[in-house]
GUGUZA-594634 format. One record per residue (C-alpha): residue number from 1; x, y, z; residue in one letter. Coordinates in nm, 4 decimals, padded with zeros to 6 digits. Each point is the difference from the previous one (the first is absolute). Layout:
GUGUZA-594634
+-----+----------+----------+----------+---------+
| num |        u |        v |        w | residuo |
+-----+----------+----------+----------+---------+
| NUM |        X |        Y |        Z |       a |
...
+-----+----------+----------+----------+---------+
This chain:
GUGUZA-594634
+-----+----------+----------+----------+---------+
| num |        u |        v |        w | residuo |
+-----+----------+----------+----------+---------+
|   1 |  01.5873 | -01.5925 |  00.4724 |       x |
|   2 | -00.2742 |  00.2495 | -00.0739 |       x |
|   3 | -00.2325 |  00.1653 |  00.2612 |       x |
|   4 | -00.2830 |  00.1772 | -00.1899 |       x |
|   5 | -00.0872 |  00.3421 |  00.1547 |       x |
|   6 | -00.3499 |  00.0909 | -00.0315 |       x |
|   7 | -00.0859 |  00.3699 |  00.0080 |       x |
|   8 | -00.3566 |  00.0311 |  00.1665 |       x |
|   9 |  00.0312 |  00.3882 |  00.0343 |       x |
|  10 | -00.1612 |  00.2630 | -00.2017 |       x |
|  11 | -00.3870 |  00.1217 | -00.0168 |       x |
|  12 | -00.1567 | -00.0955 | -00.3047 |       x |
|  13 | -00.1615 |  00.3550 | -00.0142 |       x |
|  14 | -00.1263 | -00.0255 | -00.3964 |       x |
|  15 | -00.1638 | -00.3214 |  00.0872 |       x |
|  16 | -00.2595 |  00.1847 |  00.2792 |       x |
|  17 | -00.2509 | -00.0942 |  00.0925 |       x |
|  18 |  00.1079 | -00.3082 |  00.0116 |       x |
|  19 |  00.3534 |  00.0394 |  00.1063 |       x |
|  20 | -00.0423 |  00.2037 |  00.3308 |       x |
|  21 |  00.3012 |  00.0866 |  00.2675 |       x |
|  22 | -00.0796 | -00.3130 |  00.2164 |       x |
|  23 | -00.0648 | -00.2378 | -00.2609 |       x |
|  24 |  00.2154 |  00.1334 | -00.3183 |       x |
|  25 | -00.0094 | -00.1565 | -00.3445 |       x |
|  26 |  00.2467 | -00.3115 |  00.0671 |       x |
|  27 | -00.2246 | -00.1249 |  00.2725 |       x |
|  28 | -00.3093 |  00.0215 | -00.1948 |       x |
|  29 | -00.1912 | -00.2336 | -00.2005 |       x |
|  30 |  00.0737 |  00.1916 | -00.3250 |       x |
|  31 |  00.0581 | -00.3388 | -00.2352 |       x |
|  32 | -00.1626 | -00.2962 |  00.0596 |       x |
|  33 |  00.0170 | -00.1552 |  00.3249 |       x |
|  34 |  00.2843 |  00.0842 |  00.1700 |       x |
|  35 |  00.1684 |  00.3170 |  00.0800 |       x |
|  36 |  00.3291 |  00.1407 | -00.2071 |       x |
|  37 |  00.1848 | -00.0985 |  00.3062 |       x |
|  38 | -00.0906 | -00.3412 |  00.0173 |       x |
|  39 |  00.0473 |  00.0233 | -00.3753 |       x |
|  40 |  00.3364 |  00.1189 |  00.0295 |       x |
|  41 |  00.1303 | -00.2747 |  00.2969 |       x |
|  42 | -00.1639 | -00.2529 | -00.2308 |       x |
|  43 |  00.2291 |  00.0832 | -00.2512 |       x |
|  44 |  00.2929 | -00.0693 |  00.1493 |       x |
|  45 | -00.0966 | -00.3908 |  00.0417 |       x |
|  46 |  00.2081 | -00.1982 | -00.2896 |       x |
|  47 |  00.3131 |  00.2752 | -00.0370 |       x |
|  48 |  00.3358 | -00.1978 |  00.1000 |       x |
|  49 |  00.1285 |  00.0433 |  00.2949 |       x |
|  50 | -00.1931 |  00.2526 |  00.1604 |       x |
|  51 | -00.0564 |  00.0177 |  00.4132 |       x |
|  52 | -00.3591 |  00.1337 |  00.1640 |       x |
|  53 | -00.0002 |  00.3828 | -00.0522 |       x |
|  54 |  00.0361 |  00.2814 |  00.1889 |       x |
|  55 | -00.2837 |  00.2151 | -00.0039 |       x |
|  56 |  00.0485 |  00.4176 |  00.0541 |       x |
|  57 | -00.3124 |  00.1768 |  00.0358 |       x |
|  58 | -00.2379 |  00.2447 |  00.2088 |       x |
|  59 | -00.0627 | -00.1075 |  00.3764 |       x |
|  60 | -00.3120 |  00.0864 | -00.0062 |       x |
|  61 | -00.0397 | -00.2819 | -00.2584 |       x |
|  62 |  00.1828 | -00.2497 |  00.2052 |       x |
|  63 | -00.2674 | -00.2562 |  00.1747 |       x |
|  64 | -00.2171 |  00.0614 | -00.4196 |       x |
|  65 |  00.3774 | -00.1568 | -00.2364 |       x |
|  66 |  00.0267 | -00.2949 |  00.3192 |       x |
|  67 | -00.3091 | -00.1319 | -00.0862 |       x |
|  68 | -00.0129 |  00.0913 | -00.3458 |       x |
|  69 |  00.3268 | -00.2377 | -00.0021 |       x |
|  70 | -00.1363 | -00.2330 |  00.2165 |       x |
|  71 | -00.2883 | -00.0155 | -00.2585 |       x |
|  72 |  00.2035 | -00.1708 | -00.2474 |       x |
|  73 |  00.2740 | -00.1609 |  00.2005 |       x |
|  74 |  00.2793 |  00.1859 |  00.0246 |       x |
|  75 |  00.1968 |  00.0994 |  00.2988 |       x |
|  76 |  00.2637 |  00.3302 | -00.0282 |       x |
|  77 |  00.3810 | -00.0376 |  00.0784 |       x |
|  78 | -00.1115 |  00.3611 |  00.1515 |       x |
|  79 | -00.2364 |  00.2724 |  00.0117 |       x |
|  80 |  00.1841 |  00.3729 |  00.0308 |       x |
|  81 | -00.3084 |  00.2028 |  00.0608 |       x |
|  82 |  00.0724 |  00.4431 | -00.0657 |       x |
|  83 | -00.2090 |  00.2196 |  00.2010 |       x |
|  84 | -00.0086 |  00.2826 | -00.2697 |       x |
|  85 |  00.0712 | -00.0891 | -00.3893 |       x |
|  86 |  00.3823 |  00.1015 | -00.1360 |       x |
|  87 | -00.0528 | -00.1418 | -00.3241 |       x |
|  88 |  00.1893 | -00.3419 | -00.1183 |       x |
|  89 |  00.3557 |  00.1203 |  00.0386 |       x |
|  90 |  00.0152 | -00.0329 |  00.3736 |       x |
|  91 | -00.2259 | -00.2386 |  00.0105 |       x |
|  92 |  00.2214 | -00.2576 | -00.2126 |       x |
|  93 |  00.3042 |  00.1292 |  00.2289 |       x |
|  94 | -00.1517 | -00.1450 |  00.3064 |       x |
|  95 | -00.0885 | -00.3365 | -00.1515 |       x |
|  96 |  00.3682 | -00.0064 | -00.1321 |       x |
|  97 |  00.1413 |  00.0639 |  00.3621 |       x |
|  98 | -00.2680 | -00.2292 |  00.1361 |       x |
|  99 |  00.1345 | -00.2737 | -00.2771 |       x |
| 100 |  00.3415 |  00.0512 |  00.0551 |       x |
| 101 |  00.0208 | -00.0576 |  00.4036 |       x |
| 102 |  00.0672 | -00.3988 | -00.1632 |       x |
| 103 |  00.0652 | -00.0130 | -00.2977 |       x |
| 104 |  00.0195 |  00.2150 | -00.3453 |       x |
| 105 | -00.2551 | -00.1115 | -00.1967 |       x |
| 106 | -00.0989 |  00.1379 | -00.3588 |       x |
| 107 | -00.3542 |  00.1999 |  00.0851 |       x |
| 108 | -00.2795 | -00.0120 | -00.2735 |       x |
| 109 | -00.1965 |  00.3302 |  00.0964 |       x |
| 110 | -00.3582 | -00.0658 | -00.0912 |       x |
| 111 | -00.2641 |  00.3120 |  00.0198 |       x |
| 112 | -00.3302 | -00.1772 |  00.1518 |       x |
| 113 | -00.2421 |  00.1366 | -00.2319 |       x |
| 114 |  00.1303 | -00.1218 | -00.3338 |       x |
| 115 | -00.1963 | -00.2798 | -00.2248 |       x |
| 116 |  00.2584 | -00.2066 | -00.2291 |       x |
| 117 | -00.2208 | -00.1820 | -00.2276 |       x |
| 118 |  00.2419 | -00.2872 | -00.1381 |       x |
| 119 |  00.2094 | -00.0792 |  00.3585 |       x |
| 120 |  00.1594 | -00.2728 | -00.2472 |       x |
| 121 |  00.2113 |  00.2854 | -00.1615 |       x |
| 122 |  00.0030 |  00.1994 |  00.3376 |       x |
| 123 |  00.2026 | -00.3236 |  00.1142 |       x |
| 124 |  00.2236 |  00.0029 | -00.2952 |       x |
| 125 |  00.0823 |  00.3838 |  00.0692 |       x |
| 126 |  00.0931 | -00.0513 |  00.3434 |       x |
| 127 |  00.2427 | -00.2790 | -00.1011 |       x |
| 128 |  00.1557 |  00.2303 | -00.2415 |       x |
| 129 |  00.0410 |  00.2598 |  00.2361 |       x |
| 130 |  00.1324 | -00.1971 |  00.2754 |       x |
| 131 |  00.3746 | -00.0518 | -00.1480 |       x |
| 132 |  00.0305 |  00.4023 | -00.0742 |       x |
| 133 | -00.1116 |  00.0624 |  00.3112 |       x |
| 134 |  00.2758 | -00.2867 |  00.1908 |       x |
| 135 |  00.2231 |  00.2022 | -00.2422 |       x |
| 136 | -00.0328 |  00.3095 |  00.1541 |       x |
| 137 | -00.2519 |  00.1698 | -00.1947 |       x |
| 138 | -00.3053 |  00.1571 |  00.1264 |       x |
| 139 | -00.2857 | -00.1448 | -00.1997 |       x |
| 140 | -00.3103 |  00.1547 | -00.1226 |       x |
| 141 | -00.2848 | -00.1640 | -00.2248 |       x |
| 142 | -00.0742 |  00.2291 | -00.3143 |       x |
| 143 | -00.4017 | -00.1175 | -00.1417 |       x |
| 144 |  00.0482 | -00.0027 | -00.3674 |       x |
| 145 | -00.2647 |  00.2868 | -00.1060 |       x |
| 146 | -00.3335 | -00.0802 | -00.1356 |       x |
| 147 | -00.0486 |  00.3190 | -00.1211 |       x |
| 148 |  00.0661 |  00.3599 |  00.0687 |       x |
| 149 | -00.0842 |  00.1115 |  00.3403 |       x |
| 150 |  00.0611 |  00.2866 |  00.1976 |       x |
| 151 | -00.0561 | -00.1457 |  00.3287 |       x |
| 152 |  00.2904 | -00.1924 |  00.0434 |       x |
| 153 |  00.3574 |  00.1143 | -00.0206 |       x |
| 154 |  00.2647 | -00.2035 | -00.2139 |       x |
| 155 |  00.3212 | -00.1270 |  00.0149 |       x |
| 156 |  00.2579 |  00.0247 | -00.3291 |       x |
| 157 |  00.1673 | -00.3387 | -00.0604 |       x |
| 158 |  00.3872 |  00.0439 | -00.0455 |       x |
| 159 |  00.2209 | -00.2934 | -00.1077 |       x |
| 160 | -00.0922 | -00.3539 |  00.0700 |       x |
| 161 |  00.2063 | -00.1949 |  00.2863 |       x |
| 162 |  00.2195 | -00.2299 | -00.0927 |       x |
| 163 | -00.1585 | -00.3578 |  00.0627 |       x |
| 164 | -00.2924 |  00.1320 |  00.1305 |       x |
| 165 | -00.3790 |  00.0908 | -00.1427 |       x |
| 166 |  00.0539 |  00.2944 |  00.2081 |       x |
| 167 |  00.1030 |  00.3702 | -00.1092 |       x |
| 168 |  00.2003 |  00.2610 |  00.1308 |       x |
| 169 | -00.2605 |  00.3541 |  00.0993 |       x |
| 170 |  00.1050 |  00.2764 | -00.2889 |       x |
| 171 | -00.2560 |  00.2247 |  00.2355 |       x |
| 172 | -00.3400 |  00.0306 |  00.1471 |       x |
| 173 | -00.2304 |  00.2633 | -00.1148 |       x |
| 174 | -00.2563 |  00.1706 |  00.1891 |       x |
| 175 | -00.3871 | -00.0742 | -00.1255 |       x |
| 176 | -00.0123 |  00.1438 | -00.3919 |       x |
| 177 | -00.2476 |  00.1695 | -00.1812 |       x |
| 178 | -00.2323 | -00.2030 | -00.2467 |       x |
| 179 |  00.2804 |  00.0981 | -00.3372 |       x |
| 180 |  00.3209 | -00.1027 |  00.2113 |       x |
| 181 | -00.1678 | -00.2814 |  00.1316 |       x |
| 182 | -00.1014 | -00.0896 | -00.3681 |       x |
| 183 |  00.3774 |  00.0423 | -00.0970 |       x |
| 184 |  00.0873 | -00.2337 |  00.3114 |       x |
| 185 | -00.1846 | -00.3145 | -00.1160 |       x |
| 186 |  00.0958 |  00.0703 | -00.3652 |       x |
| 187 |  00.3521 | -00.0261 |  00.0599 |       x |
| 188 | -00.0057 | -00.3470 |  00.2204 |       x |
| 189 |  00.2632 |  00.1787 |  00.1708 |       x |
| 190 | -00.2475 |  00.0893 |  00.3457 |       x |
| 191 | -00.1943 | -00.2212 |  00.3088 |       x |
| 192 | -00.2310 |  00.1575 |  00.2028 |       x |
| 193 |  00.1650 |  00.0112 |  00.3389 |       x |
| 194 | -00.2028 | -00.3118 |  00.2470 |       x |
| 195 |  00.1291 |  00.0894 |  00.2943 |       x |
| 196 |  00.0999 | -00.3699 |  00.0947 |       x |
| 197 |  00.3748 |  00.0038 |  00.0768 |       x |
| 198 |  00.2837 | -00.3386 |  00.0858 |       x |
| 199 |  00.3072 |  00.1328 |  00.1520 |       x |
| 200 |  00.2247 | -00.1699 |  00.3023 |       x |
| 201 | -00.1062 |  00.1648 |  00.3061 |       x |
| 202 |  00.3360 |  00.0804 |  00.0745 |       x |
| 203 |  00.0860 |  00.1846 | -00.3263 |       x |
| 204 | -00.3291 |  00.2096 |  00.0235 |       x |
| 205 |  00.1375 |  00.1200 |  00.3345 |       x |
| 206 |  00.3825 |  00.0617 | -00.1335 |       x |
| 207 | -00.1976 |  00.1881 | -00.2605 |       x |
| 208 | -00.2359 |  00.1609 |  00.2089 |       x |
| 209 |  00.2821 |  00.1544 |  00.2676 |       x |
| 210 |  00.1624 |  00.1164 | -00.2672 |       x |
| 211 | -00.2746 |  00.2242 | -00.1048 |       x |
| 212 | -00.2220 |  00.0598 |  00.2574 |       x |
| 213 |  00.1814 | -00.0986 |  00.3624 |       x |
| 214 | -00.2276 |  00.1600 |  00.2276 |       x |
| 215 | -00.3078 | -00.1638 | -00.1399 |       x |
| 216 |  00.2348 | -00.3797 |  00.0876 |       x |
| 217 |  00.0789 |  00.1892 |  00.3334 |       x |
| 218 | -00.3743 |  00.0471 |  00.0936 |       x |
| 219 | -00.1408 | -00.3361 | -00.1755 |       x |
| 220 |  00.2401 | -00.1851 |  00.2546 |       x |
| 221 | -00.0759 |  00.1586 |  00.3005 |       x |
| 222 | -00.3969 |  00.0096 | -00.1225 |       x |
| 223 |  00.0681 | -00.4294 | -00.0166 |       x |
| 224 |  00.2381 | -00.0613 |  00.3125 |       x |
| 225 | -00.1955 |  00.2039 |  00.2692 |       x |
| 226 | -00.3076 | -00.1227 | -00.1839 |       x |
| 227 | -00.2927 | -00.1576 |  00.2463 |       x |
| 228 | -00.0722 | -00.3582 | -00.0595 |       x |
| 229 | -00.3721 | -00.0982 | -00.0383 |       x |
| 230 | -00.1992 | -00.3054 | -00.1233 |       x |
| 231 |  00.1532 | -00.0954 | -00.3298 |       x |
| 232 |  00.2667 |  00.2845 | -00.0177 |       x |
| 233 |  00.1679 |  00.2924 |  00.0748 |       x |
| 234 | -00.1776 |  00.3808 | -00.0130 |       x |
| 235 |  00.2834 |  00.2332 | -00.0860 |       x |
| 236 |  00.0795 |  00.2570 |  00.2374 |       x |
| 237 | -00.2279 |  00.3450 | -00.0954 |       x |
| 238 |  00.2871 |  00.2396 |  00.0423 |       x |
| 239 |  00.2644 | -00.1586 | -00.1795 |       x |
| 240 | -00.2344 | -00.0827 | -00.2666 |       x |
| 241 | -00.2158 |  00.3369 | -00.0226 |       x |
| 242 |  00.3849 |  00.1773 | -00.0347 |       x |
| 243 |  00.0673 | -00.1920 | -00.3278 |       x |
| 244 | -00.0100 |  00.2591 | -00.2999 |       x |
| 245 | -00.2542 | -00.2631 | -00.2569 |       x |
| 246 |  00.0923 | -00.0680 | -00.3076 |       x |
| 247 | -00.0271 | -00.3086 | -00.1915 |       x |
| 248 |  00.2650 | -00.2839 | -00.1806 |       x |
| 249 |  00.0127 |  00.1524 | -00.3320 |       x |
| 250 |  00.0675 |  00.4061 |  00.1426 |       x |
| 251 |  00.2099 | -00.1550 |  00.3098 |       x |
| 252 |  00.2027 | -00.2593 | -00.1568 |       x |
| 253 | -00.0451 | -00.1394 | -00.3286 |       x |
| 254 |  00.0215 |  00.3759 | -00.1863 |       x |
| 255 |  00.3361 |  00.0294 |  00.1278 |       x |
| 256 |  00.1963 | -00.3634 |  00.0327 |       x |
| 257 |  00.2244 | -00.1322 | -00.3172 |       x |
| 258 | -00.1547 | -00.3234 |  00.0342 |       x |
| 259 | -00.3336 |  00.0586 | -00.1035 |       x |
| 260 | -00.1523 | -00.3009 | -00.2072 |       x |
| 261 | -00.3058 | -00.0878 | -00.1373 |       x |
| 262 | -00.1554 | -00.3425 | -00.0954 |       x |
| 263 | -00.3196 |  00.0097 | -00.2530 |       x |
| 264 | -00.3224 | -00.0971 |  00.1275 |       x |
| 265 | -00.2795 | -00.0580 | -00.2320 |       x |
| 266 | -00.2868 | -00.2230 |  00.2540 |       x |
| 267 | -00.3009 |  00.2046 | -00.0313 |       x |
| 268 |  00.0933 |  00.2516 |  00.2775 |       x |
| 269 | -00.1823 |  00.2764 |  00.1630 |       x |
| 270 |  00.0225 |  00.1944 |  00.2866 |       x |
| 271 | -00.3756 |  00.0654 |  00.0389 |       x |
| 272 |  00.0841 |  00.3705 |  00.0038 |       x |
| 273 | -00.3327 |  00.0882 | -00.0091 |       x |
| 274 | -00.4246 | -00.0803 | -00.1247 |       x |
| 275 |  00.0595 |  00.0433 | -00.4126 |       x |
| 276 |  00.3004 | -00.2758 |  00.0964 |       x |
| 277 | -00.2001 | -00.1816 |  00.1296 |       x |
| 278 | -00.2788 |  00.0156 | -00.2870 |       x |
| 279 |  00.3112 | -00.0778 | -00.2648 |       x |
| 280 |  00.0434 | -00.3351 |  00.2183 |       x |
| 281 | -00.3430 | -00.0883 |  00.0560 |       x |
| 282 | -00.2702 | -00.1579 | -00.2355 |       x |
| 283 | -00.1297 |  00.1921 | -00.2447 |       x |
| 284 | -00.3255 | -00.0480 | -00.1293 |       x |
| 285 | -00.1270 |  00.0809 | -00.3267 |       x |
| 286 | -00.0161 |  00.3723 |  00.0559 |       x |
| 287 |  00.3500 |  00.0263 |  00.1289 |       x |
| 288 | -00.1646 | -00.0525 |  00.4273 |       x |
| 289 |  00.1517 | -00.1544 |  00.2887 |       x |
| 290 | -00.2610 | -00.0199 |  00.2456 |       x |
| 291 | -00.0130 | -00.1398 |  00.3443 |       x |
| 292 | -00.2589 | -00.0635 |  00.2341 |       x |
| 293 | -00.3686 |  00.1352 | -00.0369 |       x |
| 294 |  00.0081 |  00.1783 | -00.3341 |       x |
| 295 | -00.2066 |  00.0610 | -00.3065 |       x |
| 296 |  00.0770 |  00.2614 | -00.2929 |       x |
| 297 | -00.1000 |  00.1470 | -00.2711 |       x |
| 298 |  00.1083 |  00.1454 | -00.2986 |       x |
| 299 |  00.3454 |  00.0085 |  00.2090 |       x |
| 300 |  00.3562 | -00.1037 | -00.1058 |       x |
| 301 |  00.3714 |  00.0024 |  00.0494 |       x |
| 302 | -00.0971 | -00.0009 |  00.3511 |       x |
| 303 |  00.0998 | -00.1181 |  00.3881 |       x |
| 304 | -00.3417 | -00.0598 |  00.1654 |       x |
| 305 |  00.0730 | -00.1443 |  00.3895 |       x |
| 306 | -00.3273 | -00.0489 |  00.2489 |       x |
| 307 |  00.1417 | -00.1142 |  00.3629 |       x |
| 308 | -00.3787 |  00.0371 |  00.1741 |       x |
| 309 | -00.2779 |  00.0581 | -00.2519 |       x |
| 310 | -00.1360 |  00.0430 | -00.3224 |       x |
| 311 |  00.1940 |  00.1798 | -00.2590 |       x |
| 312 | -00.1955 |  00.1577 | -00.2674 |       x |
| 313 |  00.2144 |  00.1992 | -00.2842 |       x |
| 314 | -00.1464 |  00.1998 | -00.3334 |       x |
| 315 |  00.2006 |  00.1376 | -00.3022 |       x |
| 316 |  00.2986 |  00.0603 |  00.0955 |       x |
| 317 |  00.3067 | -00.1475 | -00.1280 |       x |
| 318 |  00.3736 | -00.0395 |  00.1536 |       x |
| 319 | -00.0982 |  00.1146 |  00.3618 |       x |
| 320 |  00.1565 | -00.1762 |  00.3400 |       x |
| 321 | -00.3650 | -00.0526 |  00.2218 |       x |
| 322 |  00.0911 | -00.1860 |  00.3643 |       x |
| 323 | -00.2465 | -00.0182 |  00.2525 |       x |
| 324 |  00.0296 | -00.1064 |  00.3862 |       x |
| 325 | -00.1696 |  00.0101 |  00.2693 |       x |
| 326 |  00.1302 |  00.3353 |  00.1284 |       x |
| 327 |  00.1148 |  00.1412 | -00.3231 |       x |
| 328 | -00.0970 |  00.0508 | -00.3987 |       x |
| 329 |  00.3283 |  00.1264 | -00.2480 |       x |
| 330 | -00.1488 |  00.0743 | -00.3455 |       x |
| 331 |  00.3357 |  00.0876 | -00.2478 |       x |
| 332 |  00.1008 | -00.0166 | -00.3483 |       x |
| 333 |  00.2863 | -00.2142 | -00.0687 |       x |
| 334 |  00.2334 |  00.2350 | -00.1296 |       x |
| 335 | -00.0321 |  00.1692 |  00.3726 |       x |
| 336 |  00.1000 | -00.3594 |  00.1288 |       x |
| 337 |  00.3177 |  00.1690 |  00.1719 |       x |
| 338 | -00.1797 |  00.2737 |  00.1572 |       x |
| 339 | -00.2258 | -00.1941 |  00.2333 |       x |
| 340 |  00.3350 |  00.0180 |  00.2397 |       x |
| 341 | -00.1277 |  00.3825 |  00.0431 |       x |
| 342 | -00.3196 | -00.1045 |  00.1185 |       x |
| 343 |  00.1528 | -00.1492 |  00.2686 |       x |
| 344 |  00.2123 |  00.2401 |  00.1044 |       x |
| 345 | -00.2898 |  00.2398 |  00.0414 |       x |
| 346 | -00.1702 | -00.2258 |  00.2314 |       x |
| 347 |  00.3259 | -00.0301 |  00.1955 |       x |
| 348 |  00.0058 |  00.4080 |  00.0130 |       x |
| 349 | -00.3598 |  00.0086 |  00.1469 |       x |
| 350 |  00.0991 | -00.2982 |  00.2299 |       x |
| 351 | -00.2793 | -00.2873 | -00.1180 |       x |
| 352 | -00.0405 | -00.3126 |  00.0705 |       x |
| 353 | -00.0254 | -00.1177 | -00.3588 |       x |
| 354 |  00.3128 |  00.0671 | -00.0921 |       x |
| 355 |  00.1188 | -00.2874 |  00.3234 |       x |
| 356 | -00.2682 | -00.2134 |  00.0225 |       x |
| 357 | -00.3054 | -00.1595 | -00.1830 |       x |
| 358 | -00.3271 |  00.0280 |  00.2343 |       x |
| 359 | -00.3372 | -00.1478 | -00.0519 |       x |
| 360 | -00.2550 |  00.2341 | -00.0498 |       x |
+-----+----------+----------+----------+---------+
């Protein structure tokens, strides 16, 4: 059987002003008309086998995923909600130990703010990872480049395994400069590292304990003196807060022998930030993606987003402009990645925008 895990952690800081503390970038209307959650949990409809999925994520985002879920009809096997972030290596742990009180099924570890594009092929990728994975290998889904880029790190294919459309990990590299990256794609050799991982939750713990045992130590007692609430279980602060964070790929998947990787070519992003979001978005014929209330001129190659009024931009070419209510960001796209510094000044000087949207 497989029990998708959904990770709803994580901020969304280079998507402010839209993606706020409170209401971060999976549980948005970014994309059309439903969130990247819902997107995500929709996905999973169609792949063989699979149970109702466990959801990890923030408490303070608990009652906002039930009736996102709700929305579209799905119901969680559980909901394991942290009270401070420790990144996805604990938080796949506790979704393991909560999957394995049964049963040991083969986990499909899902970030909730990813858009897959062909879900066909997604399908197809899960299918081929399933029999490394009930073979002992911990699985991770390499997106076959569509270019250079330096905001993703890669993963070196090694041999091919036997029977199987999957590969055996040569190495993952951290995020390259614009000439490595170059050499990467060239050589057909290198995925960009997704972040979606299909391992048996029982192996990711064997592997886990082996390299980190105090972080399994602290995950279990965070889970089993847990408190019980509507629709889940909020993990006990002290256990959790104690856990050193790090994620899959530094905890586990750097380290194990059993590292494989299945190709994934399905029109994948993870919405990093606004210029992905203008390369996924409808151009018009000056290179614009605009939304809402928005006229320009003599403007191109740009992100233009209105949330409350008009929108009015002049001769200027390959800028990020998003207005809300409570909030304008003007940037040029190659700063994309920096809006996340924005945000952590208005954490410093203790606003409110950097939480919450509010109507002015």
């Amino acid at each position: 059987m497989i029990i998708p895990v959904i990770l709803s952690g994580g901020a969304g800081t280079r998507l402010w002003p839209i993606s706020r503390e409170l209401e971060p970038k999976h549980l948005v209307d970014l994309i059309g008309t439903t969130t990247l959650l819902q997107k995500t949990a929709a996905r999973l409809e169609g792949i063989k086998g699979a149970g109702a999925p466990i959801i990890v994520g923030n408490h303070s985002h608990h009652q906002l995923v039930i009736d996102q879920l709700a929305e579209i009809g799905v119901q969680p096997a559980a909901m394991l909600l942290e009270p401070i972030g420790r990144n996805t290596a604990p938080a796949a742990a506790v979704a393991a130990m909560a999957a394995t009180r049964d049963d040991d099924p083969t986990l499909l570890v899902l970030p909730a703010d990813h858009v897959i594009a062909d879900v066909g092929r997604f399908h197809e990728a899960v299918e081929a990872g399933r029999a490394a994975a009930e073979g002992g290998y911990l699985v991770t889904f390499g997106i076959v480049p569509e270019g250079p880029h330096t905001g993703y790190g890669y993963i070196q294919k090694g041999p091919g395994l036997v029977g199987s459309p999957a590969f055996a990990v040569e190495r993952f590299v951290e995020k390259p400069d614009l000439e490595t990256a170059t050499g990467y794609v060239a050589s057909g050799q290198y995925l960009w590292n997704s972040g979606m991982f299909m391992f048996l939750a029982s192996r990711y713990l064997e592997e886990l304990e082996q390299l980190d045992p105090r972080m399994v130590v602290d995950c279990r007692r965070a889970l089993d003196i847990g408190e019980e609430i509507d629709g889940g279980v909020r993990l006990d602060r002290d256990s959790f807060q104690a856990i050193k964070g790090n994620s899959i790929d530094y905890a586990v998947m750097e380290h194990t022998g059993r590292a494989a990787v299945v190709p994934l070519e399905a029109g994948w992003s993870d919405v990093g930030s606004w210029p992905a979001l203008w390369e996924m978005g409808y151009q018009d014929d000056h290179g614009n993606v605009s939304q809402g209330d928005v006229l320009a001129e003599g403007t191109s190659g740009s992100y233009l987003r209105s949330e409350s009024r008009l929108l009015a931009v002049v001769g200027l070419d390959d800028v990020v402009i998003v207005e809300t209510p409570d909030a304008v960001l003007v940037c040029h796209k190659d700063h994309g990645q920096d809006v996340k510094q924005i945000v952590e000044q208005l954490r410093k000087a203790s606003r409110t925008e950097a939480v919450r949207k509010s109507e002015v």
